[in-house]
mmCIF file of the N, C-alpha and C atoms, coordinates in Angstrom:
data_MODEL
# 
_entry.id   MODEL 
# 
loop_
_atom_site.group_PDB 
_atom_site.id 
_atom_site.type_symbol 
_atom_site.label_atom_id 
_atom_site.label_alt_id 
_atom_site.label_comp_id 
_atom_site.label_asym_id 
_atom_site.label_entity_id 
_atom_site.label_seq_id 
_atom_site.pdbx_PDB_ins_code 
_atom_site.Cartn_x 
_atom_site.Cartn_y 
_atom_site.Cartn_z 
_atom_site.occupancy 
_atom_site.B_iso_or_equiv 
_atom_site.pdbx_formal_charge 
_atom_site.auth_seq_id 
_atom_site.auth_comp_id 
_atom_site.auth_asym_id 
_atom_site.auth_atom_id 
_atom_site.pdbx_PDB_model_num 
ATOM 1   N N  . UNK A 1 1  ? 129.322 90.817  74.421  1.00 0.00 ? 1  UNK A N  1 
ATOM 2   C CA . UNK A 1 1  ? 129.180 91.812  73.397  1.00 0.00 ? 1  UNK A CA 1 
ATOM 3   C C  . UNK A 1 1  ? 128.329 91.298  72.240  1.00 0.00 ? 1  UNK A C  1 
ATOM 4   N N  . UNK A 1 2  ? 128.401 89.918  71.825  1.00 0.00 ? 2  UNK A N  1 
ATOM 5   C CA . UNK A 1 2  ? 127.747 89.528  70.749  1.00 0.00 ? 2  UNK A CA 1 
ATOM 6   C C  . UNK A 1 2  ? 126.700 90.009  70.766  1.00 0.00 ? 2  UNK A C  1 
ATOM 7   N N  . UNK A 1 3  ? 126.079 89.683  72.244  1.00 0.00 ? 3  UNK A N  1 
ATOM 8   C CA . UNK A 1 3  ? 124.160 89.549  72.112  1.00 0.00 ? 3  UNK A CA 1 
ATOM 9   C C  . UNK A 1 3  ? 124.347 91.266  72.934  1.00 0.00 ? 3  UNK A C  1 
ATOM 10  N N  . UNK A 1 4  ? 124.776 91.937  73.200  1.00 0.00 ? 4  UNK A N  1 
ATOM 11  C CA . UNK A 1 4  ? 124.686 93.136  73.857  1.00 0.00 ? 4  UNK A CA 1 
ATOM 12  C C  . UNK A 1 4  ? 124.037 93.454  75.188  1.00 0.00 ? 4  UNK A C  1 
ATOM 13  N N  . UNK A 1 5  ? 124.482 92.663  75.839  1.00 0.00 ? 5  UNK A N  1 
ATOM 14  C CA . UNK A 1 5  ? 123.556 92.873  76.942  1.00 0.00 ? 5  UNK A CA 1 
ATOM 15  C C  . UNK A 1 5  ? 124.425 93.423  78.334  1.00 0.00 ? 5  UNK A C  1 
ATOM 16  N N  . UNK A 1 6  ? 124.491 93.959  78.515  1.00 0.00 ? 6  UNK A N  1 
ATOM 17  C CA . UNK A 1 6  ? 125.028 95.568  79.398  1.00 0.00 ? 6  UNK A CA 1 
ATOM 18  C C  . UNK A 1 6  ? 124.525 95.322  81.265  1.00 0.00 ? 6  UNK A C  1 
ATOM 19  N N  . UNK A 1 7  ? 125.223 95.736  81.761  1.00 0.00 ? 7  UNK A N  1 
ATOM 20  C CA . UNK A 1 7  ? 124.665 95.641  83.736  1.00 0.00 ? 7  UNK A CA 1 
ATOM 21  C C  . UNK A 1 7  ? 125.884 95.516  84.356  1.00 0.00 ? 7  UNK A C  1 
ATOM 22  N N  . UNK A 1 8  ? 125.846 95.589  85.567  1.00 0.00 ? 8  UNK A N  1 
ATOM 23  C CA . UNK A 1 8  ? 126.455 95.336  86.397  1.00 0.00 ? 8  UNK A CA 1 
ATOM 24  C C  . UNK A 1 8  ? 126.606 94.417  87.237  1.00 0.00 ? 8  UNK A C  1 
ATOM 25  N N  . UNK A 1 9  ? 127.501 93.997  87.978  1.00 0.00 ? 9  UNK A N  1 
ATOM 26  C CA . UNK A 1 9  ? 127.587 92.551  88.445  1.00 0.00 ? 9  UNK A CA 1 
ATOM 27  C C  . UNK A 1 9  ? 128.110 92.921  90.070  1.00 0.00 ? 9  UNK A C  1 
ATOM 28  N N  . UNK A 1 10 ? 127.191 92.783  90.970  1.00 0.00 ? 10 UNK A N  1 
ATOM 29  C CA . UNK A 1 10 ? 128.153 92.790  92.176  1.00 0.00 ? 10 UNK A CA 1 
ATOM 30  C C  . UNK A 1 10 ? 128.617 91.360  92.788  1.00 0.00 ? 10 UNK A C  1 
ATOM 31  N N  . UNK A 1 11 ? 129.744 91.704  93.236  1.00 0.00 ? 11 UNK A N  1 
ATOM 32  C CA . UNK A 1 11 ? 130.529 90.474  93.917  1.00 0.00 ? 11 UNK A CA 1 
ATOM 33  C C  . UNK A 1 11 ? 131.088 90.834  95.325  1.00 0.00 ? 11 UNK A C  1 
ATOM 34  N N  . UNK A 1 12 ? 131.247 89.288  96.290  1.00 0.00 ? 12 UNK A N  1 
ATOM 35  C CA . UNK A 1 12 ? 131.414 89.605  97.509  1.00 0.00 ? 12 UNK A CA 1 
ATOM 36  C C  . UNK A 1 12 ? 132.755 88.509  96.756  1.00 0.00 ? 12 UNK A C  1 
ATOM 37  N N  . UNK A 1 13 ? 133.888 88.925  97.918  1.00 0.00 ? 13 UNK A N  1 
ATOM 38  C CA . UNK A 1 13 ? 134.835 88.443  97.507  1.00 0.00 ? 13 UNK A CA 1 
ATOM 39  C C  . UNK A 1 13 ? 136.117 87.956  98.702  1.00 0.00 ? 13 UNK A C  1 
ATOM 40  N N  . UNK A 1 14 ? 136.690 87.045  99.005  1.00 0.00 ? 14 UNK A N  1 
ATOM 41  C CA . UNK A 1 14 ? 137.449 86.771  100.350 1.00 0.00 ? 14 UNK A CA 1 
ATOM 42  C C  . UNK A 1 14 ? 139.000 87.067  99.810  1.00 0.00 ? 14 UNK A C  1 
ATOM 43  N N  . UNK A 1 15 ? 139.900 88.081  100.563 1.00 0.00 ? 15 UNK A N  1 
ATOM 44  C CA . UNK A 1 15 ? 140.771 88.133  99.563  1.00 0.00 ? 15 UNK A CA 1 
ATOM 45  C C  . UNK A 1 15 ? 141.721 87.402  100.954 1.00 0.00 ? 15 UNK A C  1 
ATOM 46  N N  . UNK A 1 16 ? 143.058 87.099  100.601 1.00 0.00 ? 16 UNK A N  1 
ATOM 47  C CA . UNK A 1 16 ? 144.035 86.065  101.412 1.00 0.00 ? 16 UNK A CA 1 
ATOM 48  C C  . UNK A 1 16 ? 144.888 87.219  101.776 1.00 0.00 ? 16 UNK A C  1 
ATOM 49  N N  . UNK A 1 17 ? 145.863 87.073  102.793 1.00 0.00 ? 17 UNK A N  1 
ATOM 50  C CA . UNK A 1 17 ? 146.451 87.878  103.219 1.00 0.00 ? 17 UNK A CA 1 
ATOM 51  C C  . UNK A 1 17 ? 147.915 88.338  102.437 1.00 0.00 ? 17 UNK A C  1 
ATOM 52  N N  . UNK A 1 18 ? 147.867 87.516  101.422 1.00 0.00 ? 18 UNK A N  1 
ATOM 53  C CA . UNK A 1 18 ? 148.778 87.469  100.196 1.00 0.00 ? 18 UNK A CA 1 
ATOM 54  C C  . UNK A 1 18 ? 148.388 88.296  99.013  1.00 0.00 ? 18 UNK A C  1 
ATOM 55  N N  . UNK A 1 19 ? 147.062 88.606  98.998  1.00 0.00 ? 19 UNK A N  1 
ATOM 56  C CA . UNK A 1 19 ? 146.466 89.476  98.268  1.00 0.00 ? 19 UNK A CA 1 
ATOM 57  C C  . UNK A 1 19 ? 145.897 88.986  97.184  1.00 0.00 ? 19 UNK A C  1 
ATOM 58  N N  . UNK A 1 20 ? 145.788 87.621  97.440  1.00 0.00 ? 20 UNK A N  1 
ATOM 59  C CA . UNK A 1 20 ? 145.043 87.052  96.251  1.00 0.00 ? 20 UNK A CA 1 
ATOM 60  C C  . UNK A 1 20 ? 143.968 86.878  96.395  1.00 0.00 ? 20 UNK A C  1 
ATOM 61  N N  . UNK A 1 21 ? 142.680 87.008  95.320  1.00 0.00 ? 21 UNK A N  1 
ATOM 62  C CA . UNK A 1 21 ? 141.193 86.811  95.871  1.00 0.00 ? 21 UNK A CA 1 
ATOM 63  C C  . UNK A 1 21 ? 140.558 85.088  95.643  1.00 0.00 ? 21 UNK A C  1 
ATOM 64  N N  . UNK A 1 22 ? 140.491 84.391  96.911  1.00 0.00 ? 22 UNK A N  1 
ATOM 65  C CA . UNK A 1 22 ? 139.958 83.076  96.851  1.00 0.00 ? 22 UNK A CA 1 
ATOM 66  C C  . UNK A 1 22 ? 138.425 83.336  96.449  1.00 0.00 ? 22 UNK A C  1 
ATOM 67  N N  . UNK A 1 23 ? 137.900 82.717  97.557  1.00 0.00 ? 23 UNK A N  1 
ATOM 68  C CA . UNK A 1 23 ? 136.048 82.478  97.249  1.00 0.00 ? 23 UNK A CA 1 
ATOM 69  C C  . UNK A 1 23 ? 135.293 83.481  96.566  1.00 0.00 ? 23 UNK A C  1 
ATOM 70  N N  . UNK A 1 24 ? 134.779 83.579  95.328  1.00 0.00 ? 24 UNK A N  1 
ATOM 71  C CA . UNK A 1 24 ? 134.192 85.091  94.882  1.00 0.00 ? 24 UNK A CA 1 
ATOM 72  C C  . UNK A 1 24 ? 132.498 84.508  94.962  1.00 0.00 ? 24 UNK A C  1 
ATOM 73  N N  . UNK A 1 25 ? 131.817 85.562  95.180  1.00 0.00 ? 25 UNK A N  1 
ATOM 74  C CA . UNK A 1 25 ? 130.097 84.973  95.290  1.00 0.00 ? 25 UNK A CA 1 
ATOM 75  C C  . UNK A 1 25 ? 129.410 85.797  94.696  1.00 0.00 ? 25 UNK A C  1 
ATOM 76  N N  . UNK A 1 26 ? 128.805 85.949  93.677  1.00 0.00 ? 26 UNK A N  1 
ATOM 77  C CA . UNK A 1 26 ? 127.783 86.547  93.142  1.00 0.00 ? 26 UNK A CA 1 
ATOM 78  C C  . UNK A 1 26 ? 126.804 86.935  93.429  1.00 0.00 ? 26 UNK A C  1 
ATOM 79  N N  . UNK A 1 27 ? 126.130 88.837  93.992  1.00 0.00 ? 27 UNK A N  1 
ATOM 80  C CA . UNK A 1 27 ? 125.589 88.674  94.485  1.00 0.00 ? 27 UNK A CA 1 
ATOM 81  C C  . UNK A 1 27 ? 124.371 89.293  93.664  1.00 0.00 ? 27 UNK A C  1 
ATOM 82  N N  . UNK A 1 28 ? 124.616 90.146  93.077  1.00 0.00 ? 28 UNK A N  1 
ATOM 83  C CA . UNK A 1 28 ? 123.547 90.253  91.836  1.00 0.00 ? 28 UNK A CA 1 
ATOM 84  C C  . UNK A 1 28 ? 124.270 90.811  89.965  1.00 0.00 ? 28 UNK A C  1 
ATOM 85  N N  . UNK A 1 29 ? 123.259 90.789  89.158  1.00 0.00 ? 29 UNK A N  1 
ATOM 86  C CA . UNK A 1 29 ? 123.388 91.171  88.144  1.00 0.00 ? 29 UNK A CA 1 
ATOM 87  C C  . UNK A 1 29 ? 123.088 89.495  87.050  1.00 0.00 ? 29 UNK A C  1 
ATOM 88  N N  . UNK A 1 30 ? 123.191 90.527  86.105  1.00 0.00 ? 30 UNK A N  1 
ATOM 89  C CA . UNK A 1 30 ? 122.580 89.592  84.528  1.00 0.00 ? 30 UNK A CA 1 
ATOM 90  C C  . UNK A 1 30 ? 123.263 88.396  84.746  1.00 0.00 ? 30 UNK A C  1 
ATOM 91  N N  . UNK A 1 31 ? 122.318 87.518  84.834  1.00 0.00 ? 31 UNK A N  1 
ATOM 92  C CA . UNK A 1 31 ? 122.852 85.723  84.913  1.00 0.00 ? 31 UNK A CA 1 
ATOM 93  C C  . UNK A 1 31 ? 124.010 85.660  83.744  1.00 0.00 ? 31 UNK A C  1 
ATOM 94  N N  . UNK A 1 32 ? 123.962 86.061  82.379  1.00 0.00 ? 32 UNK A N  1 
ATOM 95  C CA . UNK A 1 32 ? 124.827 86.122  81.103  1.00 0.00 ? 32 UNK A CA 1 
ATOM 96  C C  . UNK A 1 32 ? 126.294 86.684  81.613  1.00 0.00 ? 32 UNK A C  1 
ATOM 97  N N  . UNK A 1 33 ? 126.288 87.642  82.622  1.00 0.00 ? 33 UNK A N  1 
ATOM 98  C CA . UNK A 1 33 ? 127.586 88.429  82.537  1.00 0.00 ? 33 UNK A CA 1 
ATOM 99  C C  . UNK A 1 33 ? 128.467 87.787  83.704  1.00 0.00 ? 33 UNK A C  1 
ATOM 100 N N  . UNK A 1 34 ? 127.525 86.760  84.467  1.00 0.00 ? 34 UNK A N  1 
ATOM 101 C CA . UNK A 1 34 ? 128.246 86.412  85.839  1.00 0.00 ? 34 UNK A CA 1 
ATOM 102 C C  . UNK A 1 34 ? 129.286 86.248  86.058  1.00 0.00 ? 34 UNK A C  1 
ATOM 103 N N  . UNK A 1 35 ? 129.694 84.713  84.812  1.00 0.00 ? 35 UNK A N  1 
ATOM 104 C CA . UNK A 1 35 ? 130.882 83.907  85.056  1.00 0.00 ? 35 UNK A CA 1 
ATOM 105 C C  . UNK A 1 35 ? 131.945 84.894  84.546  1.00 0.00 ? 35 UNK A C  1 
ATOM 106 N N  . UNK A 1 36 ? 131.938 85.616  83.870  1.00 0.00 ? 36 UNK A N  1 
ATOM 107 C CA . UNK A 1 36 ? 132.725 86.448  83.208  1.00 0.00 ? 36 UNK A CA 1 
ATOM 108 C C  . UNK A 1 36 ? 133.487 87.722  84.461  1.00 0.00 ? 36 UNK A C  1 
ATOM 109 N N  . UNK A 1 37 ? 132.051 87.943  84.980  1.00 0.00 ? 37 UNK A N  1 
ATOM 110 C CA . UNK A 1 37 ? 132.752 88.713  86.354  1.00 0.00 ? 37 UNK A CA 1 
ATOM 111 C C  . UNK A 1 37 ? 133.375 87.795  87.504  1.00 0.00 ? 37 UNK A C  1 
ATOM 112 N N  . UNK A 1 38 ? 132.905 86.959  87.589  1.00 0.00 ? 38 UNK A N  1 
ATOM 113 C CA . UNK A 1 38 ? 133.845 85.623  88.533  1.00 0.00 ? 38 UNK A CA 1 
ATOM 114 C C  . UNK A 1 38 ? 135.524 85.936  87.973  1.00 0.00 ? 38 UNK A C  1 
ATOM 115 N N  . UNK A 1 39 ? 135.099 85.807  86.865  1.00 0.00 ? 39 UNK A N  1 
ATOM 116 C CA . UNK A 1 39 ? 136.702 85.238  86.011  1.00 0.00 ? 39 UNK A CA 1 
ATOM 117 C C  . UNK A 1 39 ? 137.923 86.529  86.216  1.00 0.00 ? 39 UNK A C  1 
ATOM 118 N N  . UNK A 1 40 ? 137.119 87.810  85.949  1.00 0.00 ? 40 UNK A N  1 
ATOM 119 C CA . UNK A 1 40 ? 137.951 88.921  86.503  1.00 0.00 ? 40 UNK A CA 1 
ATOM 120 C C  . UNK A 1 40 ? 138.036 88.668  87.396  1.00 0.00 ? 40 UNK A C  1 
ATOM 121 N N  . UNK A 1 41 ? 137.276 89.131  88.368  1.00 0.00 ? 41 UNK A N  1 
ATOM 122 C CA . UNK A 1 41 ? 137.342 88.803  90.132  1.00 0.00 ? 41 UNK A CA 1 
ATOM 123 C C  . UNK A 1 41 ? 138.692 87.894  90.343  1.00 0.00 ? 41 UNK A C  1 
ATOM 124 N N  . UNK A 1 42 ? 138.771 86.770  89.791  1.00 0.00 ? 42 UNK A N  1 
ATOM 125 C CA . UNK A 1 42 ? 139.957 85.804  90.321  1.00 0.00 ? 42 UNK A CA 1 
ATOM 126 C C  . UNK A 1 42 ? 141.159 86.149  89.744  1.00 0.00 ? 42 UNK A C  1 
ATOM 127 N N  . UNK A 1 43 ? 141.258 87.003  88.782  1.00 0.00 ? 43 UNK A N  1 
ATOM 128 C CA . UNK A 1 43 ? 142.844 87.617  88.066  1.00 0.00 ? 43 UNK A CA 1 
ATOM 129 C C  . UNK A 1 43 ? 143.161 88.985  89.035  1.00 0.00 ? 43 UNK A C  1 
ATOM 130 N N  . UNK A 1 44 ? 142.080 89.787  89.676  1.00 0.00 ? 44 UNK A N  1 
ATOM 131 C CA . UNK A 1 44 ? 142.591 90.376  90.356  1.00 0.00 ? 44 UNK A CA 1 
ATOM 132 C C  . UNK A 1 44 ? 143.714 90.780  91.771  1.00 0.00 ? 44 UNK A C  1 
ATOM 133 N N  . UNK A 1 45 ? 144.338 91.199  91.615  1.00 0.00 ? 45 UNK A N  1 
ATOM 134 C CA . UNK A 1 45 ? 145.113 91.080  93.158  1.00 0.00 ? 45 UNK A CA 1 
ATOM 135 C C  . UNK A 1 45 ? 145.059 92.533  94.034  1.00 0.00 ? 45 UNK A C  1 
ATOM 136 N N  . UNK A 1 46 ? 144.574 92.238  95.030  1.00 0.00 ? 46 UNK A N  1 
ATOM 137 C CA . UNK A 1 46 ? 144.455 93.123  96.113  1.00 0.00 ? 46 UNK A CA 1 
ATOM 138 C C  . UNK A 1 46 ? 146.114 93.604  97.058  1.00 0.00 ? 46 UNK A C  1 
ATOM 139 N N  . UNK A 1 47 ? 145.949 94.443  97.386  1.00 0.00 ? 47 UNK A N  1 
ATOM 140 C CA . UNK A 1 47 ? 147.305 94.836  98.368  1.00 0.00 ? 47 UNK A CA 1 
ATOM 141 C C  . UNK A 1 47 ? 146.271 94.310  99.936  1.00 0.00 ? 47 UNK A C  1 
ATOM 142 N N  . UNK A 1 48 ? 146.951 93.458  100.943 1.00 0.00 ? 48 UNK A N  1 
ATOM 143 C CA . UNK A 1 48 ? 146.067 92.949  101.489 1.00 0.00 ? 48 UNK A CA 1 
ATOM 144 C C  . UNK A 1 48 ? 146.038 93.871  102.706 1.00 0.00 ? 48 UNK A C  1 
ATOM 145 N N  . UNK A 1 49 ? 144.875 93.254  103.056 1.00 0.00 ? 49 UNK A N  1 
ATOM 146 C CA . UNK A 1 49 ? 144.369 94.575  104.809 1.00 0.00 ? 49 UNK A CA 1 
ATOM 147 C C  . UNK A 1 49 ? 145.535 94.362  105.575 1.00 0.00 ? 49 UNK A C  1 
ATOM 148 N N  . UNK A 1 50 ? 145.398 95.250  106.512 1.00 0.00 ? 50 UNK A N  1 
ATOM 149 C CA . UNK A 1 50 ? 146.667 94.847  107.759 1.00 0.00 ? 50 UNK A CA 1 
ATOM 150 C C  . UNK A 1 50 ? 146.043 95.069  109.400 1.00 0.00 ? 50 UNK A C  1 
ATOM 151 N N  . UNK A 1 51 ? 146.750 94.705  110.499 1.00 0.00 ? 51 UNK A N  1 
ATOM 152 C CA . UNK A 1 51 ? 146.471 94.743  111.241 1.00 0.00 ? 51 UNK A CA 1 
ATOM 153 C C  . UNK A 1 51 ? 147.307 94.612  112.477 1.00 0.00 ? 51 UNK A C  1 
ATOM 154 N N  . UNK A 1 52 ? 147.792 95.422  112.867 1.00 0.00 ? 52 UNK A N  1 
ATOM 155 C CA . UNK A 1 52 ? 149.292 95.233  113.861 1.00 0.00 ? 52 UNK A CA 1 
ATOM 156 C C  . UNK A 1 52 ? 150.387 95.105  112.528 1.00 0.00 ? 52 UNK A C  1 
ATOM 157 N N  . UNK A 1 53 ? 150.535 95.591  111.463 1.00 0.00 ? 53 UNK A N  1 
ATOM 158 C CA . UNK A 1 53 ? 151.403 95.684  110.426 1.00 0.00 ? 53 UNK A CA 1 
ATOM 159 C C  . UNK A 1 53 ? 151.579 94.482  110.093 1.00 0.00 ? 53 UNK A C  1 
ATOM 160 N N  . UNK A 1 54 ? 150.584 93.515  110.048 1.00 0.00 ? 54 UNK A N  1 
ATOM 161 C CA . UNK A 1 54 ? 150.913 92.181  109.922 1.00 0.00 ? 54 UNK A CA 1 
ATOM 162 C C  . UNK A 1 54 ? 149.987 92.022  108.596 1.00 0.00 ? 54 UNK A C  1 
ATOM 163 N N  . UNK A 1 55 ? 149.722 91.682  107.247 1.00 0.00 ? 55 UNK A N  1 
ATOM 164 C CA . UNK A 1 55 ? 148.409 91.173  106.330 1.00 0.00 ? 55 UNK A CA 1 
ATOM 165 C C  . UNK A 1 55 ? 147.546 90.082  106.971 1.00 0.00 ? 55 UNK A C  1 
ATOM 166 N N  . UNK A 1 56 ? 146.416 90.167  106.781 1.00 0.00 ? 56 UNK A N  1 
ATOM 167 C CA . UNK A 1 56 ? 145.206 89.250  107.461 1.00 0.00 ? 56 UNK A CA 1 
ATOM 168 C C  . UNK A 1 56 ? 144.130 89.293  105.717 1.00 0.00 ? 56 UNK A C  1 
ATOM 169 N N  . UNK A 1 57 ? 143.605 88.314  106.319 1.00 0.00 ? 57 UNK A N  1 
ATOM 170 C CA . UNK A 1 57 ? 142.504 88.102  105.357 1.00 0.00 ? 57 UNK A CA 1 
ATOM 171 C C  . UNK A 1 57 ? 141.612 88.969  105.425 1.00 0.00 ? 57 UNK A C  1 
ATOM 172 N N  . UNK A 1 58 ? 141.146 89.483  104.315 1.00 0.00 ? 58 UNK A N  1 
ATOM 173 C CA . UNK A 1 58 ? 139.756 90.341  104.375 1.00 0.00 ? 58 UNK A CA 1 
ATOM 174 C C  . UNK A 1 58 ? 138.406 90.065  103.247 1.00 0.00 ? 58 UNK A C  1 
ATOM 175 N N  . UNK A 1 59 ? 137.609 90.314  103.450 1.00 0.00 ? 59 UNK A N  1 
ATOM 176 C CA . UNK A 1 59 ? 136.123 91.025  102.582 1.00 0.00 ? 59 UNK A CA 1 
ATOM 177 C C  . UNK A 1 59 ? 136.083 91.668  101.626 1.00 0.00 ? 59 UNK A C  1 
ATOM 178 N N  . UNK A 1 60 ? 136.126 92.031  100.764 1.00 0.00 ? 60 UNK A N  1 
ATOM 179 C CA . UNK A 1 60 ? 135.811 93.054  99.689  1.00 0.00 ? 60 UNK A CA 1 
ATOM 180 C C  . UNK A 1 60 ? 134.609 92.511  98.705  1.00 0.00 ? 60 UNK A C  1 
ATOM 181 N N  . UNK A 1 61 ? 133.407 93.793  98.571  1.00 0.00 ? 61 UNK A N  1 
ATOM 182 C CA . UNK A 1 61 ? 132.689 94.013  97.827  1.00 0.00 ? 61 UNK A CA 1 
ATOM 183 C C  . UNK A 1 61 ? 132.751 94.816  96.661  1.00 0.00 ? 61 UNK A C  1 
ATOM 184 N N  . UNK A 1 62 ? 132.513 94.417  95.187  1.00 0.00 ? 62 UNK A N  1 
ATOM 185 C CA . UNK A 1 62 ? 133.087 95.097  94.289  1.00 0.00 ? 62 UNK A CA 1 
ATOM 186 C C  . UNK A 1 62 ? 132.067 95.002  93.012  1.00 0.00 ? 62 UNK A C  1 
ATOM 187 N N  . UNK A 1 63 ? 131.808 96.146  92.101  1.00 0.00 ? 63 UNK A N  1 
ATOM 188 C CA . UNK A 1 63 ? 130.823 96.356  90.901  1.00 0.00 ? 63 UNK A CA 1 
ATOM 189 C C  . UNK A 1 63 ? 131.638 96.005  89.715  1.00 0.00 ? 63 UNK A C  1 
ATOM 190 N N  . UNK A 1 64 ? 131.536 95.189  88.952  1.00 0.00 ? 64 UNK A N  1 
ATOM 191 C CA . UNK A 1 64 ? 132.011 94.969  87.682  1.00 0.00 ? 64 UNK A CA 1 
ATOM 192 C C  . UNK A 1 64 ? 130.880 95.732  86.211  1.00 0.00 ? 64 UNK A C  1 
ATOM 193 N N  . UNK A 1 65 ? 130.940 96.739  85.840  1.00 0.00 ? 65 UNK A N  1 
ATOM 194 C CA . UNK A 1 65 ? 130.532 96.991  85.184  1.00 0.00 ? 65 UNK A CA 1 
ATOM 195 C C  . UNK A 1 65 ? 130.495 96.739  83.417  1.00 0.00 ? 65 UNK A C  1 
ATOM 196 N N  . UNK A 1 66 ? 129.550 96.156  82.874  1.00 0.00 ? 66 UNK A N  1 
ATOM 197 C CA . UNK A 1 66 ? 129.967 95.556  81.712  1.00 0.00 ? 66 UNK A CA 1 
ATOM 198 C C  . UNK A 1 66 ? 128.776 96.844  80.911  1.00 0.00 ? 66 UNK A C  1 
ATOM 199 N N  . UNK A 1 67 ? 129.415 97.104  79.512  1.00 0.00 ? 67 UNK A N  1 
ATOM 200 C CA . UNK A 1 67 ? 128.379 98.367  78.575  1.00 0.00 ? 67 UNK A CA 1 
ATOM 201 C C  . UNK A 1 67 ? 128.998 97.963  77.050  1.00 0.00 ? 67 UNK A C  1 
ATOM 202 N N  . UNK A 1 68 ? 128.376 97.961  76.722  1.00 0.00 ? 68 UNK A N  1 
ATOM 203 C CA . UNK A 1 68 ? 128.531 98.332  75.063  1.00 0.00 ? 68 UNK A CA 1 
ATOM 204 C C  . UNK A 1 68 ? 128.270 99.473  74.367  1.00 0.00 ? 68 UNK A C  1 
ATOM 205 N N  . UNK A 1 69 ? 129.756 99.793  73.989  1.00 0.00 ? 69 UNK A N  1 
ATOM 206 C CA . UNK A 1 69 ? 128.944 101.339 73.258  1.00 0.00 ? 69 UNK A CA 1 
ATOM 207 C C  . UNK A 1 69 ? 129.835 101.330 71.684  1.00 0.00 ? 69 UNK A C  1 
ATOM 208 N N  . UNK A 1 70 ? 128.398 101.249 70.830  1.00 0.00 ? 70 UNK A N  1 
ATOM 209 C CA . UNK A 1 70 ? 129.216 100.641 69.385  1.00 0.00 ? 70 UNK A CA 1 
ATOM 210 C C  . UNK A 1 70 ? 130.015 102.399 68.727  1.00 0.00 ? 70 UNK A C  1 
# 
């Protein structure tokens, strides 16, 4: 917010079958907003995929949108 600089951040993301998101990878957006979308990315928790009613690990791709509106 200081310097105002606004975008979006996409992330590829490995979530655990526990629903927690391990490896997050950056796949585009403003170099400034990255680590910041990493940092969400890893507080988030997913309800995890299933498969034979069992949780398995999955994929998720996700937009972090950052804006300033004074």
């Amino acid at each position: 917010m200081r310097n105002f600089i606004t975008g979006d951040v996409r992330i590829a993301a490995e979530v655990g079958a526990d629903g927690h998101v391990g490896k997050v990878t950056v796949i585009s957006g403003p170099s400034a907003l990255r680590a910041a979308a990493v940092e969400a990315m890893q507080r988030y928790e997913y309800e995890p995929a299933t498969k034979g009613g069992r949780p398995i690990p999955s994929q998720v791709t996700a937009t972090i949108k950052f804006w300033f509106d004074p």
